[in-house]
PDB file with one MODEL, atoms N, CA, C and O in Angstrom:
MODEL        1
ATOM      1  N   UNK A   1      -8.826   0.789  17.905  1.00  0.00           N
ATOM      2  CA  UNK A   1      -7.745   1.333  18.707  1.00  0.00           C
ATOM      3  C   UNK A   1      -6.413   1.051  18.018  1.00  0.00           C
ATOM      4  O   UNK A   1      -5.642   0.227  18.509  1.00  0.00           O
ATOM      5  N   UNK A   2      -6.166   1.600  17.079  1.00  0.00           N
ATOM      6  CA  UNK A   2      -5.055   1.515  16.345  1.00  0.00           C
ATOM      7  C   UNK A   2      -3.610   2.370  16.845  1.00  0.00           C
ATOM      8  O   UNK A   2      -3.571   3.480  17.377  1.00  0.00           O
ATOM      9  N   UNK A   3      -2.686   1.650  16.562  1.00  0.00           N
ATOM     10  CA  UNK A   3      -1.072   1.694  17.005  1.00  0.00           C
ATOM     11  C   UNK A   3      -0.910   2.829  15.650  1.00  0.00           C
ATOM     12  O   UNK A   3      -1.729   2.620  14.755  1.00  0.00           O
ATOM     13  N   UNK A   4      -0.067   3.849  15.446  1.00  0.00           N
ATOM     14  CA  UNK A   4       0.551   4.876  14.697  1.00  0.00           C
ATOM     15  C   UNK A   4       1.981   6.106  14.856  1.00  0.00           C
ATOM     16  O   UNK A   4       2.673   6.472  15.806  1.00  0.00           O
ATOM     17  N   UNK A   5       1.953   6.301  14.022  1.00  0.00           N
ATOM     18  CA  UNK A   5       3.021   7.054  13.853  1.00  0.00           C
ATOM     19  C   UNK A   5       2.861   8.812  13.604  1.00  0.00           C
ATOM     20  O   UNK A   5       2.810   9.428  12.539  1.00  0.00           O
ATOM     21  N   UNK A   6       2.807   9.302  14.965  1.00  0.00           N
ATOM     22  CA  UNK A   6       2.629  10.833  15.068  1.00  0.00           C
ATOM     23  C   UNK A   6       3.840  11.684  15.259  1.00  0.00           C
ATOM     24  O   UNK A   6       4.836  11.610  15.978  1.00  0.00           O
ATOM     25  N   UNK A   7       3.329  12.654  14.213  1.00  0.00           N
ATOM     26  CA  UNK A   7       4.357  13.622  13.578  1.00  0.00           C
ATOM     27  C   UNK A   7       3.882  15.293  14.199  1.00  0.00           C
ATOM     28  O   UNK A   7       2.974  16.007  13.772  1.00  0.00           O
ATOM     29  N   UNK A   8       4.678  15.521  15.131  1.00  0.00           N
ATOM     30  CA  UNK A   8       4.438  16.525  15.747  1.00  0.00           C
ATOM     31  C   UNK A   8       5.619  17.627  15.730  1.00  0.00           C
ATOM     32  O   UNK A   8       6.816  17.343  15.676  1.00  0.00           O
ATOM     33  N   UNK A   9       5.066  18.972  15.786  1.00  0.00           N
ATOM     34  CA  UNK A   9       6.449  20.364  15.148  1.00  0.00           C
ATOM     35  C   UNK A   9       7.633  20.061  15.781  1.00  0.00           C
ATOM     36  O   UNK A   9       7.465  19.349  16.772  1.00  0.00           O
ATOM     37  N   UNK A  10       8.662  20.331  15.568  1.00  0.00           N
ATOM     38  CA  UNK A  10       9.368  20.530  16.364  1.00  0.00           C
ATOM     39  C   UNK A  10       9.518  21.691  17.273  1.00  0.00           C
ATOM     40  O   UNK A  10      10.169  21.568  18.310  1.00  0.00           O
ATOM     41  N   UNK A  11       9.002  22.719  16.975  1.00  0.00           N
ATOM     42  CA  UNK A  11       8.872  23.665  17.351  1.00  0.00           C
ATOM     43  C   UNK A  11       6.974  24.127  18.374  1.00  0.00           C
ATOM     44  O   UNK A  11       6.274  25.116  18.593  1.00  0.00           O
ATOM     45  N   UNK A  12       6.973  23.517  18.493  1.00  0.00           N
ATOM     46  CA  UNK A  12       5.449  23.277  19.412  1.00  0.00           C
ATOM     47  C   UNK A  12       5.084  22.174  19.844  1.00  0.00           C
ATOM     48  O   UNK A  12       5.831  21.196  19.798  1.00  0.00           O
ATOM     49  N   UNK A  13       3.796  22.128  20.371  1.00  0.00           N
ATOM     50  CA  UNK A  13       3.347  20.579  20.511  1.00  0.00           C
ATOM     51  C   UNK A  13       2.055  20.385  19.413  1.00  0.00           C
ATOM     52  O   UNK A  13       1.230  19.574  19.834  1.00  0.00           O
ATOM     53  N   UNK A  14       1.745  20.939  18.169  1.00  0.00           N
ATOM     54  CA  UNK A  14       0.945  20.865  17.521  1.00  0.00           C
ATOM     55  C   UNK A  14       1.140  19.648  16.391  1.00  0.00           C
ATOM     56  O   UNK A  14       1.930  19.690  15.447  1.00  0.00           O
ATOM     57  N   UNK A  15       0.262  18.595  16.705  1.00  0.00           N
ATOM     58  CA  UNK A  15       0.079  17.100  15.359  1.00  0.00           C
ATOM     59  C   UNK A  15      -0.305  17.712  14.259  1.00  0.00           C
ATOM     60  O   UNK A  15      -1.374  18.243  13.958  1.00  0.00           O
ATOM     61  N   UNK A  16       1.031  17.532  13.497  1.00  0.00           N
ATOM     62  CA  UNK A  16       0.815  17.581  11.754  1.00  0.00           C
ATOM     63  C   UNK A  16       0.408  16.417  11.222  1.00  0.00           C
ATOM     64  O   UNK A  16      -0.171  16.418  10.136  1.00  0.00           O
ATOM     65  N   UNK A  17       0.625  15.389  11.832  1.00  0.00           N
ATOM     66  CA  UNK A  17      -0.017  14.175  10.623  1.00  0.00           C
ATOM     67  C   UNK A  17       0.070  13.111  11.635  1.00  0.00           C
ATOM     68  O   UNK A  17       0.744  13.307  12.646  1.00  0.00           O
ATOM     69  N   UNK A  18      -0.748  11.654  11.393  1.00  0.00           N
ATOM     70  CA  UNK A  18      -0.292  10.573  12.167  1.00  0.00           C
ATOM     71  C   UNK A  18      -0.740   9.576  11.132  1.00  0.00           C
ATOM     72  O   UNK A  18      -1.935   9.615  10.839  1.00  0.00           O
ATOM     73  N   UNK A  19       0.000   8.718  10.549  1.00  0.00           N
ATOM     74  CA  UNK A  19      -0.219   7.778  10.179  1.00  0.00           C
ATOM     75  C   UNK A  19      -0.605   6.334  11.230  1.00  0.00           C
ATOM     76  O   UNK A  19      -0.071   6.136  12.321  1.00  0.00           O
ATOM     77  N   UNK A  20      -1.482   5.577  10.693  1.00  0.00           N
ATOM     78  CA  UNK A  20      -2.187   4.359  11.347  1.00  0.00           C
ATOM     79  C   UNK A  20      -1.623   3.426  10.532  1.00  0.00           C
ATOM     80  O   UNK A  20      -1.344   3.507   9.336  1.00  0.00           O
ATOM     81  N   UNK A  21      -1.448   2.306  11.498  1.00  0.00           N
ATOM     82  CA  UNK A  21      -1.013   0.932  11.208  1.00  0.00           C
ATOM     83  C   UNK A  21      -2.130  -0.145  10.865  1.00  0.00           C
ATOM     84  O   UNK A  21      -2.815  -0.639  11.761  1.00  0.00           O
ATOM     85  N   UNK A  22      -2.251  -0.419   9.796  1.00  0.00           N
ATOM     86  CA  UNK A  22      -3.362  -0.833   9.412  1.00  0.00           C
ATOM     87  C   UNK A  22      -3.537  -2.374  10.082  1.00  0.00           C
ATOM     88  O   UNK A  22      -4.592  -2.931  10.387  1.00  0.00           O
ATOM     89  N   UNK A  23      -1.944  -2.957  10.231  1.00  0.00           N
ATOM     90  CA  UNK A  23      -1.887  -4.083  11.216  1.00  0.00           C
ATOM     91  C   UNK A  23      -1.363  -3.701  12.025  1.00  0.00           C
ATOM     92  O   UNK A  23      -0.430  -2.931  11.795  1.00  0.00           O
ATOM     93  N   UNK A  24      -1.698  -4.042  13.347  1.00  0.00           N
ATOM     94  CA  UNK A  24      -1.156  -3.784  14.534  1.00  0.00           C
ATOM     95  C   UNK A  24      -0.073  -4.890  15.143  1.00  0.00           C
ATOM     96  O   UNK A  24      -0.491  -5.290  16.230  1.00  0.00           O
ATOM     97  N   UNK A  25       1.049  -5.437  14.816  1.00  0.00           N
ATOM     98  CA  UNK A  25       2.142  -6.416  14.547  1.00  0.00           C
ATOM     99  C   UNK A  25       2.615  -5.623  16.226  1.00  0.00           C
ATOM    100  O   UNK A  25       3.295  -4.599  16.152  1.00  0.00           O
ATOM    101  N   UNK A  26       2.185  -6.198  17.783  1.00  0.00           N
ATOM    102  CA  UNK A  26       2.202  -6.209  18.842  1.00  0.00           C
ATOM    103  C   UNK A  26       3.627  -6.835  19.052  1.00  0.00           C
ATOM    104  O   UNK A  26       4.130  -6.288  20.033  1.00  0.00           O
ATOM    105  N   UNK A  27       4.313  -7.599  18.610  1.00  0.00           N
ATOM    106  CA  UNK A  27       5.692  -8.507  18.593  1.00  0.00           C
ATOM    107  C   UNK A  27       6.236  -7.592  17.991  1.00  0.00           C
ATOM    108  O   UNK A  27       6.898  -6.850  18.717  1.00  0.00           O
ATOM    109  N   UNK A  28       6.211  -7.259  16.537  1.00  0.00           N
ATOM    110  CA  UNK A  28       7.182  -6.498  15.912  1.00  0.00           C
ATOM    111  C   UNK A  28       7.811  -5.411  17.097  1.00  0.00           C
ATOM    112  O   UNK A  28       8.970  -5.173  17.436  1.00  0.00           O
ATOM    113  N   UNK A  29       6.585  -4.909  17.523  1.00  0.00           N
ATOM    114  CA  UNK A  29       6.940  -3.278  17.995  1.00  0.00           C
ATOM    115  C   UNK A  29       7.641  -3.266  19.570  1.00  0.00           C
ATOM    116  O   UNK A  29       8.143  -2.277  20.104  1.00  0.00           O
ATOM    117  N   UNK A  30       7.527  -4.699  20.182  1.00  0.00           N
ATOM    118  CA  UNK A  30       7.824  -4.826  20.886  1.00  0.00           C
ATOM    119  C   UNK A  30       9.235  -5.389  21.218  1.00  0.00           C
ATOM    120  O   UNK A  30       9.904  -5.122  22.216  1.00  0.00           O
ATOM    121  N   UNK A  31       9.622  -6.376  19.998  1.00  0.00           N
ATOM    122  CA  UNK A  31      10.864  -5.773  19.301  1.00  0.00           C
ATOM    123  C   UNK A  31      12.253  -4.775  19.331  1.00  0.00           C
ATOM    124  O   UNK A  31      13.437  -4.798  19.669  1.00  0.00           O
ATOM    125  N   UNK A  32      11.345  -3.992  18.797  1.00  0.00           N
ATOM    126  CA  UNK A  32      12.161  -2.764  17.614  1.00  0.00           C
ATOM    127  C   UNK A  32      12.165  -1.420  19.151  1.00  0.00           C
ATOM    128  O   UNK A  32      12.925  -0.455  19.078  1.00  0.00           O
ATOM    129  N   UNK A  33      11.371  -1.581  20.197  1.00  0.00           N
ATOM    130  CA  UNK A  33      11.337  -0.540  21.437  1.00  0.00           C
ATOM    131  C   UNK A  33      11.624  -1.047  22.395  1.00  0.00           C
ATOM    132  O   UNK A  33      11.417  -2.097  23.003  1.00  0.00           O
ATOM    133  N   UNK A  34      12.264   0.038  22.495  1.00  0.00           N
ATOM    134  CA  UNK A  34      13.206   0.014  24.585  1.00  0.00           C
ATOM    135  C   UNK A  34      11.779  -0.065  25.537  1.00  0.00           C
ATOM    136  O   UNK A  34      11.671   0.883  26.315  1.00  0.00           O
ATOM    137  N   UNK A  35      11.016  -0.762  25.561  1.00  0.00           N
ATOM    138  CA  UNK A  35      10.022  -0.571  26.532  1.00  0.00           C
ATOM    139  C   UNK A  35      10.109  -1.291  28.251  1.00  0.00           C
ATOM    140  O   UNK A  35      10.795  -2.186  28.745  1.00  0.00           O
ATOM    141  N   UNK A  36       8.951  -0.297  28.827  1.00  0.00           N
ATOM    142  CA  UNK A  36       9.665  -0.727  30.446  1.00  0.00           C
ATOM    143  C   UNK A  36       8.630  -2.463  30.726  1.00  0.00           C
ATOM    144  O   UNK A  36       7.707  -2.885  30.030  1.00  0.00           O
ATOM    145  N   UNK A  37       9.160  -3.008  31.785  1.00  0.00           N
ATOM    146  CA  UNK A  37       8.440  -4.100  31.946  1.00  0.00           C
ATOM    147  C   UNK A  37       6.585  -4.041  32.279  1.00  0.00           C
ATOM    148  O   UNK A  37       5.799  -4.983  32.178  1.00  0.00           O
ATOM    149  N   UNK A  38       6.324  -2.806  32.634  1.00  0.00           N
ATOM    150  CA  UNK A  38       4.970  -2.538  33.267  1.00  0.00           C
ATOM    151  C   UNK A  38       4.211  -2.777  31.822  1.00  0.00           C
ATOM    152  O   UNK A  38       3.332  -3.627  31.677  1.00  0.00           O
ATOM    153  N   UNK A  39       4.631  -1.991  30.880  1.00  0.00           N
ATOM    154  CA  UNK A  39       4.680  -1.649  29.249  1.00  0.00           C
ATOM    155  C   UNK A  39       4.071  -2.416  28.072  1.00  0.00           C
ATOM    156  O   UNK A  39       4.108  -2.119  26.878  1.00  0.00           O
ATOM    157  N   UNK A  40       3.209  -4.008  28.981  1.00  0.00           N
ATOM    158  CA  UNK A  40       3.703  -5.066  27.858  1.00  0.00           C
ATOM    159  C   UNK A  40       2.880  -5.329  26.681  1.00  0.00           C
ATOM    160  O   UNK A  40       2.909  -6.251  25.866  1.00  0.00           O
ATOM    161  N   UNK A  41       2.067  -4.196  26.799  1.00  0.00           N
ATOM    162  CA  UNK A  41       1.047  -4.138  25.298  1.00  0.00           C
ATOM    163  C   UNK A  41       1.056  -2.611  24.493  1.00  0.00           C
ATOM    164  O   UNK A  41       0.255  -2.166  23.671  1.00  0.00           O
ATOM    165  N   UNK A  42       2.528  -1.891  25.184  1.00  0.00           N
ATOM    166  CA  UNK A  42       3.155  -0.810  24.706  1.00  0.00           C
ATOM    167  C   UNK A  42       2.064   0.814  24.691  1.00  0.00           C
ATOM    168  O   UNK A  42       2.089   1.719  23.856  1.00  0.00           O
ATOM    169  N   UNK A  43       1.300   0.700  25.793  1.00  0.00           N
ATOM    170  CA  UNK A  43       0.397   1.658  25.491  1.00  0.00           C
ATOM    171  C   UNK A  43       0.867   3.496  25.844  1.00  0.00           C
ATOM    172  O   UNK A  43       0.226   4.536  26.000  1.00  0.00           O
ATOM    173  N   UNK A  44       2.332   3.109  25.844  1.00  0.00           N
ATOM    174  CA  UNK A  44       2.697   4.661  26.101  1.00  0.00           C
ATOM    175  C   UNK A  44       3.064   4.750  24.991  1.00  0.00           C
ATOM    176  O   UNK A  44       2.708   4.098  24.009  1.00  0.00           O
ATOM    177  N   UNK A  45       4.280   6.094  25.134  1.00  0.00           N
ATOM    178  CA  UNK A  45       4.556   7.023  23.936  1.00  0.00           C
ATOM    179  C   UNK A  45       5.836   6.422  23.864  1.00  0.00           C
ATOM    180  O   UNK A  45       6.388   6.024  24.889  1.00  0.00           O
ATOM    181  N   UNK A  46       6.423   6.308  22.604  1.00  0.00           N
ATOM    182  CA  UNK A  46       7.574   5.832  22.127  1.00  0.00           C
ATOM    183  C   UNK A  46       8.323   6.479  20.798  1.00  0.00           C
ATOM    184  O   UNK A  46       7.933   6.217  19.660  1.00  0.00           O
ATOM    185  N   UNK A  47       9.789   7.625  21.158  1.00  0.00           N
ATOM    186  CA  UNK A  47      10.132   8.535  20.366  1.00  0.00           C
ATOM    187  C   UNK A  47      10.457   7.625  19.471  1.00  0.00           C
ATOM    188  O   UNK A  47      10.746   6.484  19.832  1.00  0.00           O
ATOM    189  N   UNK A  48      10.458   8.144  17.641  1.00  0.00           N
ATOM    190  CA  UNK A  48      10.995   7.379  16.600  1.00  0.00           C
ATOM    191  C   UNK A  48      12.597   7.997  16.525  1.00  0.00           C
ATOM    192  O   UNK A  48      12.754   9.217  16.486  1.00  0.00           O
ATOM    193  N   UNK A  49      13.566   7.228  16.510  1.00  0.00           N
ATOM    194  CA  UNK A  49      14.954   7.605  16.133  1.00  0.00           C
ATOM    195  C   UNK A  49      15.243   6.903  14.859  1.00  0.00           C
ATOM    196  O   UNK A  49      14.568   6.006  14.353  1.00  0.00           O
ATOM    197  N   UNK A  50      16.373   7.448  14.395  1.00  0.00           N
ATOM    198  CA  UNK A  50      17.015   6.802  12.949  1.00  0.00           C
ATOM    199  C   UNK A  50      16.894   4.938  12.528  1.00  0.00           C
ATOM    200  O   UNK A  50      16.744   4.324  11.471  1.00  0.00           O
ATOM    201  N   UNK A  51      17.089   4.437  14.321  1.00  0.00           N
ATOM    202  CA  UNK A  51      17.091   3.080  13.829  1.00  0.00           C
ATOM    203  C   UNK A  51      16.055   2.419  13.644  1.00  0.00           C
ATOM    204  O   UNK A  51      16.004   1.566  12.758  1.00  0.00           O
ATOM    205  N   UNK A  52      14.591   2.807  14.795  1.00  0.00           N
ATOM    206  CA  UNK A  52      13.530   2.073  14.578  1.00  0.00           C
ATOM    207  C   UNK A  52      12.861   2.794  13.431  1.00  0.00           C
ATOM    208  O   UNK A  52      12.242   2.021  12.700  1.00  0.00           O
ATOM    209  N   UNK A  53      12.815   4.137  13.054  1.00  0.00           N
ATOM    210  CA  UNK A  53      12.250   4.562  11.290  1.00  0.00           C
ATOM    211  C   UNK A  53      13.139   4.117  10.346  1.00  0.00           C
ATOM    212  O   UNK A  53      12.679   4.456   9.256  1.00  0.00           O
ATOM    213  N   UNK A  54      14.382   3.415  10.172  1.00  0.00           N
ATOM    214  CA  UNK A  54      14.798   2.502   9.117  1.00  0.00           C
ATOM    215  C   UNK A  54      13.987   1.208   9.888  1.00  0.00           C
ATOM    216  O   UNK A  54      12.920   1.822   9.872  1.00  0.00           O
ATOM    217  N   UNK A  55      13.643  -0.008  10.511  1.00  0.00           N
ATOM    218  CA  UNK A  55      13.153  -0.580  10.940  1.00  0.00           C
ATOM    219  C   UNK A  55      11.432  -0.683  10.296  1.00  0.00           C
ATOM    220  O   UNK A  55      10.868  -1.489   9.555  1.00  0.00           O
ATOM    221  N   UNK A  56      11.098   0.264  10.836  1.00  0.00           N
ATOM    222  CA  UNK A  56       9.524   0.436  10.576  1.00  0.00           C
ATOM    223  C   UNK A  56       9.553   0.800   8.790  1.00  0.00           C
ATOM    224  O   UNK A  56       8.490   0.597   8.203  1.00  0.00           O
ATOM    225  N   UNK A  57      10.267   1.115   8.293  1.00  0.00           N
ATOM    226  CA  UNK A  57      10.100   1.091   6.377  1.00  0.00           C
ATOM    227  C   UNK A  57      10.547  -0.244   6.451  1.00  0.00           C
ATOM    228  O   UNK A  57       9.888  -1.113   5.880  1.00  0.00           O
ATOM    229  N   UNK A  58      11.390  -0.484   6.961  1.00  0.00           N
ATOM    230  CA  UNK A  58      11.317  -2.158   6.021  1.00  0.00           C
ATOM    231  C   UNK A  58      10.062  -3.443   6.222  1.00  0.00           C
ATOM    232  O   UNK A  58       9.861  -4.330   5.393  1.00  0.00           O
ATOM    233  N   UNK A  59       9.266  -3.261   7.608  1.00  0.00           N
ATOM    234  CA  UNK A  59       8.298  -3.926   7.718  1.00  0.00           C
ATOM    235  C   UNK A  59       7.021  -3.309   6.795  1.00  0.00           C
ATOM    236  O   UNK A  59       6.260  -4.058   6.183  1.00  0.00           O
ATOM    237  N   UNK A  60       6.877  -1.627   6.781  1.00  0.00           N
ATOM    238  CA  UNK A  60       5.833  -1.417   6.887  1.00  0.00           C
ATOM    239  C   UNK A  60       5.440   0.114   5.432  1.00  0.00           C
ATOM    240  O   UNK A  60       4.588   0.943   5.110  1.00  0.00           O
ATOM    241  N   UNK A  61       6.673  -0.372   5.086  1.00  0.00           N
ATOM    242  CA  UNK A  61       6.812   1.230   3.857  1.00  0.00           C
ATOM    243  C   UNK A  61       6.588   2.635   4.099  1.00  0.00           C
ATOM    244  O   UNK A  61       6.280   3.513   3.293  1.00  0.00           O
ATOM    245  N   UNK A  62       6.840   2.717   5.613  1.00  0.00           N
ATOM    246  CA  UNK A  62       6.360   4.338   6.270  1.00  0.00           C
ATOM    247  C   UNK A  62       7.846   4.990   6.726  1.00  0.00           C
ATOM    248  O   UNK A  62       8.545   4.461   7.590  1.00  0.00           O
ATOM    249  N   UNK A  63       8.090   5.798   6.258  1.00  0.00           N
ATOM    250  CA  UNK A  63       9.412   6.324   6.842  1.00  0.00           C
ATOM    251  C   UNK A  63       8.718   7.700   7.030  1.00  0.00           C
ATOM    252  O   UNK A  63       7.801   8.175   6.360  1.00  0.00           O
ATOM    253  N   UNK A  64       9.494   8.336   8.308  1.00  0.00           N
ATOM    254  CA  UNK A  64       8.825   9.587   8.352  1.00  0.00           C
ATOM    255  C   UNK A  64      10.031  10.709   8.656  1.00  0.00           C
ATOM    256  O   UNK A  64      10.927  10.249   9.363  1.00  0.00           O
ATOM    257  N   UNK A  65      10.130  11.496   8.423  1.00  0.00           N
ATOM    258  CA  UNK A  65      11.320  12.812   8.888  1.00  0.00           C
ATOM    259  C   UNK A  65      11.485  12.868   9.691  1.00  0.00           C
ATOM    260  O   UNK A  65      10.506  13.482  10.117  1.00  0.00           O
ATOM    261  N   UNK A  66      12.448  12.565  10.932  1.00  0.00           N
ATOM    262  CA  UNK A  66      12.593  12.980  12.047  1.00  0.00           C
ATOM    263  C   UNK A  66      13.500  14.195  12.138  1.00  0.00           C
ATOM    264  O   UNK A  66      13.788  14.852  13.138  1.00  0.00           O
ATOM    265  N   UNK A  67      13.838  14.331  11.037  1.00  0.00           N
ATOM    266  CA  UNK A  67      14.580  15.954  11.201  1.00  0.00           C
ATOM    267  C   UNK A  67      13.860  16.798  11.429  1.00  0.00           C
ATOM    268  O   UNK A  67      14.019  17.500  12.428  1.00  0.00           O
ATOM    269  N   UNK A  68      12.683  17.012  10.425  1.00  0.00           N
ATOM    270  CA  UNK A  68      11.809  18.164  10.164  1.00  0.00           C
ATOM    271  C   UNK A  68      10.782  17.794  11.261  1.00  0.00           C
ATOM    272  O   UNK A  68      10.167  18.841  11.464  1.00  0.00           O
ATOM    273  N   UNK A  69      10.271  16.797  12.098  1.00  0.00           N
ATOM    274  CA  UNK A  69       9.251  16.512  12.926  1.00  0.00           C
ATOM    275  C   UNK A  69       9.704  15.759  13.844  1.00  0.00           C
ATOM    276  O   UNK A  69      10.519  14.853  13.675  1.00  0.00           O
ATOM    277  N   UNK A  70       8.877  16.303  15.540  1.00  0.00           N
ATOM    278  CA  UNK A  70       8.923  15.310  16.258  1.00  0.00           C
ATOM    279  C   UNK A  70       8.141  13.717  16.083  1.00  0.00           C
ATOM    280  O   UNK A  70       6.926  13.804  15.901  1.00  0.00           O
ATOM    281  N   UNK A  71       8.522  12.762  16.108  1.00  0.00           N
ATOM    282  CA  UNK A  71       7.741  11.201  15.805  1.00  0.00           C
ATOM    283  C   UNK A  71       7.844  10.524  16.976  1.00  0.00           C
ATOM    284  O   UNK A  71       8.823  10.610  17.718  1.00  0.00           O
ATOM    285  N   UNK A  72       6.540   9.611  17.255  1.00  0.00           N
ATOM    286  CA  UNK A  72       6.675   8.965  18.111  1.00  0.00           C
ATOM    287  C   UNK A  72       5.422   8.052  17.602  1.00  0.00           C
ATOM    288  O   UNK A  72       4.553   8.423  16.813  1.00  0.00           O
ATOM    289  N   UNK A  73       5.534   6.655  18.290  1.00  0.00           N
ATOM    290  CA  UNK A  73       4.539   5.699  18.092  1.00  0.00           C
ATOM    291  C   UNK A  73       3.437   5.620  19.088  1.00  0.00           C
ATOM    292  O   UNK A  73       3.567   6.003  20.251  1.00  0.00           O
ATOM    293  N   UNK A  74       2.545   5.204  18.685  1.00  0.00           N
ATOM    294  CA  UNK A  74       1.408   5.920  20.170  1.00  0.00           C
ATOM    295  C   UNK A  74       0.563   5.188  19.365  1.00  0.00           C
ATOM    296  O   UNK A  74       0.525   5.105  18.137  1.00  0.00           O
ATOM    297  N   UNK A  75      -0.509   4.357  20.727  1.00  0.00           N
ATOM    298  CA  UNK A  75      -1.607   3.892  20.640  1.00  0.00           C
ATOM    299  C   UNK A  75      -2.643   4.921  20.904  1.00  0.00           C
ATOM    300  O   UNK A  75      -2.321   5.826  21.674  1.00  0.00           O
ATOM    301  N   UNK A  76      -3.486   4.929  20.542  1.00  0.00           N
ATOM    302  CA  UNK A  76      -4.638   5.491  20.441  1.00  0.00           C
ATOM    303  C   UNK A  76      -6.314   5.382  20.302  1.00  0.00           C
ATOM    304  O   UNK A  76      -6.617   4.866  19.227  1.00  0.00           O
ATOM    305  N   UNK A  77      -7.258   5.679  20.980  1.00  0.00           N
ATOM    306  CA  UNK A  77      -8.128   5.331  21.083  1.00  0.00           C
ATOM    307  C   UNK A  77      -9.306   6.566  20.589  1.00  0.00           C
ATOM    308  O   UNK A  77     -10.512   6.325  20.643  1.00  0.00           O
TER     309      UNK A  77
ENDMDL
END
């Protein structure tokens, strides 16, 4: 059940790519996101903006376009 980084059109709701977190760093991410108190093992959806994708390359060497794609972090099963 790996934590990742999904890259979806901007223009639809169709997944172009999702990268997986090969460690799942539960503190980091909890961190770096506005999450609500119910939230506390982050199993919703969480949009990527400019600060947490500079954030997430410096832990993790993944930067992804948020111009050209919608991003968001999402657990998955």
């Amino acid at each position: 059940m790996p934590r990742a980084i999904a890259l979806f059109e901007k223009e639809g709701d169709a997944l172009v790519n999702r990268f997986e977190f090969l460690h799942d760093d539960v503190e980091f991410f909890l961190s770096i996101l506005d999450h609500p108190d119910d939230d506390p093992l982050l199993y919703d959806v969480y949009r990527v903006d400019n600060e947490i994708n500079k954030k997430i390359f410096e832990k993790f060497g993944i930067m992804v376009d948020i111009e050209k794609f919608d991003c968001s972090i999402e657990y998955y099963e």
